[in-house]
N, C-alpha and C positions, 0 to 999 in steps of 0.2 A: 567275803565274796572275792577278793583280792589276792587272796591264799589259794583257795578254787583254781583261780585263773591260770596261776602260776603253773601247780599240779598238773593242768590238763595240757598245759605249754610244754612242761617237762614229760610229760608222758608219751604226748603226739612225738614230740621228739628224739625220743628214747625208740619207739616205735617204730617210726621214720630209719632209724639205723639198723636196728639191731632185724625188723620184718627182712630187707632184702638178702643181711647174713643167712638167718634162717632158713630161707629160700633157696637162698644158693649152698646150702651144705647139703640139701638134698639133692642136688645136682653132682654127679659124678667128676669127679677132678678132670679125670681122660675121658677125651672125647673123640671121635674118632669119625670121619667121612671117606668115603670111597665112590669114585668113578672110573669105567670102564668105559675109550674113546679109541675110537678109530681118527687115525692121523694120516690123511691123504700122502704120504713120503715115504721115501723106503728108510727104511730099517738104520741105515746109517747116518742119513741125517737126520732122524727123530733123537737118535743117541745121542749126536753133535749136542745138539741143543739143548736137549735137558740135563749134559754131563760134563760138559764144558762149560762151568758156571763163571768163568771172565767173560765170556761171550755171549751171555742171557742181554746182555742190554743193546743187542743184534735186533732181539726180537721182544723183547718185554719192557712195553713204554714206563712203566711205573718204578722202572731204576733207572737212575743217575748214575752209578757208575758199581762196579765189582773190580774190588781190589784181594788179590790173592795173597795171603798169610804164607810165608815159608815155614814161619818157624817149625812146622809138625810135617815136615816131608810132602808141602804143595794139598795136604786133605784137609784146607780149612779158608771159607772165602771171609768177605764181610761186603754185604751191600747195603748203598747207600740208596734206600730209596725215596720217589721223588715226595711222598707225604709218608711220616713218622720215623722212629728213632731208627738208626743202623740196625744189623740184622746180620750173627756169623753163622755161615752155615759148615758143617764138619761133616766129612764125607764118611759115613760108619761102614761100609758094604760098598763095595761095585766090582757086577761079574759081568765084564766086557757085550755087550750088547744085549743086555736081558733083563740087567738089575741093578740100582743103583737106590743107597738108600741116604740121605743126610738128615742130621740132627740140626733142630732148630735152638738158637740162643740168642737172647736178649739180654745184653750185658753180661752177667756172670750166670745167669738165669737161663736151667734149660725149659724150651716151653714147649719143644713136640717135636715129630718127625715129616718128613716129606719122605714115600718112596714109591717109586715108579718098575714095573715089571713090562717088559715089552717084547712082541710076538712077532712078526712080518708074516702078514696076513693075506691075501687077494685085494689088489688095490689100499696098502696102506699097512704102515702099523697100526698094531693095538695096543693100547698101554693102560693098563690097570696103576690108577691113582690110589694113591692112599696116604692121608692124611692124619695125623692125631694133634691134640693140641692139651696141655698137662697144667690145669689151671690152682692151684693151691686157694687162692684166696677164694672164698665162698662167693663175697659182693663181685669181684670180679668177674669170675663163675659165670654168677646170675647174666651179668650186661652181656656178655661174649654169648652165652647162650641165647639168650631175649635176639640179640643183633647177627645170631648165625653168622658171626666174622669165620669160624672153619670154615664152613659152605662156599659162603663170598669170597673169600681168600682163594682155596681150590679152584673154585670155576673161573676166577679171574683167570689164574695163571694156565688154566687149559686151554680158558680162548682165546688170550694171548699168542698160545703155542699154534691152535689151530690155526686162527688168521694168520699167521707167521707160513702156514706149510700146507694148507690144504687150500690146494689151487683148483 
């Protein structure tokens, strides 16, 4: 009966691990969210703000501080925000008031992109978000999908922007 017990211990447990891998390999590595927002400001301070990444902690409560890397010719930050690990962002793309695209990295680790497309509109910019996020580990995967951190991440940093400028 002892033996039994053991087996079912070691099995629920094996189960326990190996079910949320599973799970999460059926989950697409890249993930990808998109919103379209209108930003009550014109055109050049919407740029300001989402392209002048020293100066996100102007308007985006959840960094402590952005320190700007030289060594790659000023296209590379590192923010410290104010809950989880630092975060460098590398400027891959920017076409002066339209387009700007950066790659996301955690530690050596690339984990997605942020890029932003922007229009001046009737009363505001428009800025088409877009978001990916490049998850390797399957159990990982799994949690980030379950807990919609893409989603919750994006819309944080929209409404940020919006309460920041749309008066």
């Amino acid at each position: 009966m002892e033996g039994m017990t053991l087996w079912i211990a070691v099995g629920t447990g094996i189960l326990l691990i190996l079910f949320p891998m599973l799970i999460g390999m059926m989950i697409a590595p890249r993930q990808q969210a998109m919103r379209v927002e209108l930003i009550r400001a014109p055109l050049d301070t919407v740029w300001q703000a989402i392209s002048e990444l020293n100066r996100q902690t102007e308007w985006r409560s959840d960094l402590k501080s952005v320190q700007l890397k030289d060594d790659d010719n000023g296209l590379r930050w590192i923010e410290n925000p104010v809950r989880g690990g630092l975060l460098t962002l590398r400027k891959l793309k920017e076409i002066e008031k339209k387009e700007i695209t950066l790659q996301l990295e955690k530690g050596s680790r690339v984990i997605g992109t942020r890029h932003a497309l922007l229009r001046q509109v009737p009363g505001g910019t428009r800025v088409t978000f877009t978001e990916t996020s490049e998850i390797n580990n399957p159990t990982r995967r799994l949690f980030s999908h379950l807990g919609n951190k893409l989603d919750k991440r994006l819309n944080h940093y929209i409404g940020q922007l919006k309460n920041a400028y749309n008066h």
